[in-house]
C-alpha positions in Angstrom: 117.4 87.2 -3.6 117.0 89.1 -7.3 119.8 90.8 -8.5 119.1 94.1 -7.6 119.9 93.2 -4.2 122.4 90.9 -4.5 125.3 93.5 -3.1 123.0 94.0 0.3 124.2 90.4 1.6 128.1 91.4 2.1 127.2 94.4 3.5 124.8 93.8 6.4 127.3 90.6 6.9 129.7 92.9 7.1 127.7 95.4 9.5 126.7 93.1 11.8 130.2 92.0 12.3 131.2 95.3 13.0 128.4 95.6 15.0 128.7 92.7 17.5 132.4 93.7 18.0 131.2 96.7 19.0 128.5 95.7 22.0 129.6 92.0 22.8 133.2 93.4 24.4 132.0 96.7 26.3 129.1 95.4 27.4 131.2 91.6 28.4 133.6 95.1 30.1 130.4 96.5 31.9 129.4 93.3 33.3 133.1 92.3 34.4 133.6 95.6 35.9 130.7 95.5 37.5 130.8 92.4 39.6 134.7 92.3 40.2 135.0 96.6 40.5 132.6 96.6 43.4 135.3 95.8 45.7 137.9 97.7 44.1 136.6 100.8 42.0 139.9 101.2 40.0 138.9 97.9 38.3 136.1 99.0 36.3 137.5 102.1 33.9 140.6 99.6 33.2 137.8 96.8 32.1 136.6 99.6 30.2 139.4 100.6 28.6 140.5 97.2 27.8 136.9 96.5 26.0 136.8 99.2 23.7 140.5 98.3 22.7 139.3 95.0 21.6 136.6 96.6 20.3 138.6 98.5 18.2 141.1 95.9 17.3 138.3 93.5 15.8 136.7 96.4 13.8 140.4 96.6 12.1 140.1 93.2 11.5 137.1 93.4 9.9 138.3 96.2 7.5 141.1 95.0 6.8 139.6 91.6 5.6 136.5 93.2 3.9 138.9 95.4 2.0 140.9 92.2 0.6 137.5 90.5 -0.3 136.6 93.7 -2.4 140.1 94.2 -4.0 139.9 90.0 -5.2 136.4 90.6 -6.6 137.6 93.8 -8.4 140.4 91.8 -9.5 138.4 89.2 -10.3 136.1 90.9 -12.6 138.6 92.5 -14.6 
């Protein structure tokens, strides 16, 4: 990879984390609420809900340890 590309890597790493924290648990939610909620219909906004709560907690993650990684490099390169 040249150099003038060389800041692309982190940040498609960094989007396709994001990313598959975003599908992998509501659609894992859809699929659960789905087979189990057909019996019981109050079952499948809670599986909802609880998806997108993961979904949101991971993406926190993520921040939170993409931010360190950029303050160390900043740090780094002073």
């Amino acid at each position: 990879m040249n150099k003038d590309n060389a800041w692309l890597k982190p940040v498609m790493i960094f989007y396709g984390k994001t990313t598959s924290w975003i599908v992998f648990p509501l659609v894992l939610a859809l699929l659960l609420g789905k087979y189990i909620g057909q019996a019981n219909q109050v079952l499948f906004p809670i599986f909802i809900i609880v998806g997108f709560g993961i979904s949101c907690f991971g993406i926190y993650r993520e921040i939170k340890k993409y931010k360190k990684e950029l303050e160390k490099e900043k740090n780094g390169n002073k």
